[in-house]
C-alpha positions in Angstrom: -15.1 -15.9 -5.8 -12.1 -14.1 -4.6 -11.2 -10.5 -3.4 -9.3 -8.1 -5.7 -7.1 -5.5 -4.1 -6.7 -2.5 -6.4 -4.3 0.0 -6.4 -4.5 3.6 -8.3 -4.6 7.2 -8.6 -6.9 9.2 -6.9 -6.3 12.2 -8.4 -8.4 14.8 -10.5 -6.8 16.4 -13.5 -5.3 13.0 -15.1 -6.3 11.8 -18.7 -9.7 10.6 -18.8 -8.5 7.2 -20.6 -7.5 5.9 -17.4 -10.5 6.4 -15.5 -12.3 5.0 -17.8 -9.9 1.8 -18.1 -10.7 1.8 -14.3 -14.0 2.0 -14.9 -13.7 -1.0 -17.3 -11.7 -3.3 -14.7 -14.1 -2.4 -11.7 -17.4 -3.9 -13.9 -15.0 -6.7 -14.9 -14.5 -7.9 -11.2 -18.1 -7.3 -10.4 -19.0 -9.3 -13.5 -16.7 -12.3 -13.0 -18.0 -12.9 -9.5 -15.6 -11.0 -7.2 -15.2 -8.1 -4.3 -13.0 -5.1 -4.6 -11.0 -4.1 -1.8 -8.7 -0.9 -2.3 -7.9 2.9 -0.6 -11.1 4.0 -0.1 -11.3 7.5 -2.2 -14.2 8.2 -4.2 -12.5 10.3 -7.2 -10.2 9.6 -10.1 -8.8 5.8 -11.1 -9.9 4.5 -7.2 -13.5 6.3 -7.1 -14.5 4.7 -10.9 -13.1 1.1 -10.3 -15.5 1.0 -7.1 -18.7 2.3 -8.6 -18.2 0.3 -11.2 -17.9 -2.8 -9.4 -20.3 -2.2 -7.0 -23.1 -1.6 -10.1 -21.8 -4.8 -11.5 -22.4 -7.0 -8.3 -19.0 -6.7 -6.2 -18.9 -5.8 -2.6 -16.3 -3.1 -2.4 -14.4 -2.5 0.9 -12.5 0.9 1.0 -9.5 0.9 3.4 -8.5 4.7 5.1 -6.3 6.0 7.0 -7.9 8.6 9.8 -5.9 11.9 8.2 -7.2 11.3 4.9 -11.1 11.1 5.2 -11.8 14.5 4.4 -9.1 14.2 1.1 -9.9 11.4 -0.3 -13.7 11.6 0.3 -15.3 7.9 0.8 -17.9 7.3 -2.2 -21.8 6.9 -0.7 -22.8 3.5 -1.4 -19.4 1.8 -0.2 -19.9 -1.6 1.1 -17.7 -1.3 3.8 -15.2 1.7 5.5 -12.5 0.5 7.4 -10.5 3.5 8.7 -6.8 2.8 10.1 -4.4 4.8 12.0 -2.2 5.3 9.3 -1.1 4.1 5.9 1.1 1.1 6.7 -2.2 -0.2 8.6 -3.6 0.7 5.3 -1.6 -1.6 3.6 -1.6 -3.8 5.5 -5.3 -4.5 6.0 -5.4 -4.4 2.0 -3.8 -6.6 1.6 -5.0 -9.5 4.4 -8.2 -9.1 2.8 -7.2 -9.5 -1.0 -6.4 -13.0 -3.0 -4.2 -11.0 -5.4 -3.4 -7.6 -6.7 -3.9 -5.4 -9.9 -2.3 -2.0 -10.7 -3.9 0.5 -12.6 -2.5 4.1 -13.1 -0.9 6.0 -10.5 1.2 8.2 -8.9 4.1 8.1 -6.0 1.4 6.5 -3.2 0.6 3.5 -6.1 4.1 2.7 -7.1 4.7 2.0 -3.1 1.7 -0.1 -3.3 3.3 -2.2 -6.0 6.5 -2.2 -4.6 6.0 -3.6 -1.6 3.7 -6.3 -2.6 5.8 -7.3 -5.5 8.9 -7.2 -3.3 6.7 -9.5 -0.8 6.5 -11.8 -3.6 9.3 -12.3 -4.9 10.9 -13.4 -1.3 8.1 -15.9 -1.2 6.0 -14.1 1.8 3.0 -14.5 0.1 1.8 -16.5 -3.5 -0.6 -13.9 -4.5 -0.7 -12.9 -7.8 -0.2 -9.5 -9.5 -0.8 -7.6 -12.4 0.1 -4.1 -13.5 -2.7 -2.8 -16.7 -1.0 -0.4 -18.0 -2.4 2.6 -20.2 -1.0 4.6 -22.7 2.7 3.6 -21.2 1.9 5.3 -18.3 4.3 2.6 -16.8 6.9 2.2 -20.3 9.5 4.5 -18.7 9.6 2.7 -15.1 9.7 -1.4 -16.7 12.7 0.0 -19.1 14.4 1.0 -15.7 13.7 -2.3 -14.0 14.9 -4.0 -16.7 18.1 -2.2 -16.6 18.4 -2.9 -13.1 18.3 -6.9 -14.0 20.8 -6.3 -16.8 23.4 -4.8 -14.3 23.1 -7.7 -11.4 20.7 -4.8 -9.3 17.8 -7.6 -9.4 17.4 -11.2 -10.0 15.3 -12.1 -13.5 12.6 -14.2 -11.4 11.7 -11.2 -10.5 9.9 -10.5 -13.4 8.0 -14.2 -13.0 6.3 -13.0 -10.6 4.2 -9.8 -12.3 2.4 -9.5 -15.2 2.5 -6.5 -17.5 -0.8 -5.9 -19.8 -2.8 -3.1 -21.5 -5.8 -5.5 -22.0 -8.1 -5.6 -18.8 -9.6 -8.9 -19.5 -5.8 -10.4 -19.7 -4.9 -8.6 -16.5 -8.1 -10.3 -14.7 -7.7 -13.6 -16.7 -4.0 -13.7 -14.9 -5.1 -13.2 -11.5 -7.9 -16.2 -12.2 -5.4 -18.3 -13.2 -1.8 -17.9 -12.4 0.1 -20.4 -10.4 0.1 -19.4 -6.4 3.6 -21.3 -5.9 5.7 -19.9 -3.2 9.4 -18.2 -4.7 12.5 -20.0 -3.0 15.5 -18.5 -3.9 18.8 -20.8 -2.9 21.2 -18.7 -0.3 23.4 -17.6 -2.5 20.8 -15.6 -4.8 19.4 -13.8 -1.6 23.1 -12.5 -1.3 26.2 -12.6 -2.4 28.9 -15.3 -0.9 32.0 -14.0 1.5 34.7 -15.5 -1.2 32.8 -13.0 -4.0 34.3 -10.2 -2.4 37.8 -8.7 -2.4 39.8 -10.5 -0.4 43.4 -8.2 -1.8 45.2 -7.5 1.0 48.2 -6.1 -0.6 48.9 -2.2 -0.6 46.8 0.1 0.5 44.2 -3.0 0.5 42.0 -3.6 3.8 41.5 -7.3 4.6 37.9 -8.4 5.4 36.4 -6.6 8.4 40.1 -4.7 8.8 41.7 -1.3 8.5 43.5 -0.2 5.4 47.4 -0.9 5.7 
C-alpha cells in the first residue's frame, strides 16, 4: 500500500468528463489498496476523486490552507483535515505524505502543483513518481509547448523521463505501481552552462567577462 497525492481542479462549471475521470481514478486507488492525500475541497475533479476513494476502501487525507476553508468546502466523511497556514505548507505537507503523484485536470493552482514536483524530480530531490491523465487534451496545448522548450536548448530531454503522459487511468496508476524510483543526476555541465560557452569577444564595442563595454 502506498499514498497517492492527487492534484486537480476544484472548480464548478468544467465538463463533466473530467469529474467523472476523477471519479474513476479515486475508486481505482481505493480498489488497488492505497490512501489519497490531496487539497482538501469537496467539489469538482478534487471532491469526486475523494468520495470515490473513500467508498472504494482508501483513507483520504485533505490538506488546507486556513483562508480557504469556507471556498473550498471540506467533504463530510474525510478521513483526515489537516489545515496549514498557507499553500506552500500545503504543498508541502502533500507531498511528505505521498509515495508519488498523479495529475488530473486543472487550472493555474494544479499546473503549480505539477511544476514544482516535476521540477523536484528532475534535479533528483525526490524519486517519486508522476503521472499527468490527461482528458480530452485538456493538457495537448501545454506538452506541445514543453516540447518546444526542449527543441530550443530551454530544457534538458530527461526531463521528460521523469513523467508520464496518459489518457487511460489504469496506465496512469499502473506507472506509479511500477516505475523505477532512481534518483536523476545530471553531470555539472547539464545543470549549467560552462564559462568557455560564453562570449569571450573582446574586440569592439565587446565587454570582456564580468567587464565594461570598451
Amino acid at each position: 500500500m502506498s499514498t497517492i497525492c492527487l492534484y486537480g481542479s476544484a472548480s464548478g462549471g468544467i465538463d463533466p468528463a473530467h469529474v467523472e475521470l476523477a471519479a474513476r481514478v479515486g475508486r481505482l486507488i481505493g480498489e488497488r489498496g492505497h490512501d489519497l492525500v490531496y487539497g482538501g475541497g469537496g467539489t469538482s475533479v478534487m471532491g469526486a476523486a475523494e468520495a470515490a476513494a473513500r467508498a472504494a476502501g482508501a483513507r483520504t487525507t485533505g490538506v488546507m490552507p486556513q483562508a480557504l476553508m469556507e471556498l473550498e468546502l471540506p467533504p463530510d466523511g474525510l478521513g483526515e483535515l489537516v489545515v496549514t497556514q498557507d499553500m506552500r505548507q500545503r504543498k508541502a505537507e502533500m507531498d511528505a505524505r505521498a509515495d508519488a503523484f498523479v495529475v488530473l485536470p486543472g487550472g493555474l493552482g494544479t499546473l503549480e502543483e505539477l511544476f514544482e514536483i516535476w521540477v523536484a524530480r528532475t534535479i533528483g530531490l525526490h524519486t517519486k513518481p508522476l503521472a499527468v491523465l490527461d482528458c480530452a487534451g485538456h493538457y495537448a496545448g501545454l506538452r506541445d509547448w514543453l516540447e518546444g522548450l526542449v527543441a530550443r536548448g530551454f530544457a534538458r530531454p530527461l526531463v521528460f523521463d521523469c513523467i508520464h503522459w496518459t489518457d487511460d487511468p489504469e496506465e496512469a496508476l499502473d506507472h506509479l505501481e511500477r516505475a523505477p524510483r532512481e534518483r536523476v543526476r545530471l553531470p555539472s555541465s547539464e545543470i549549467v552552462g560552462t564559462f568557455v560557452e560564453f562570449p569571450t569577444d573582446t574586440g569592439a564595442g565587446g565587454a570582456s567577462p564580468g567587464g565594461r563595454a570598451s
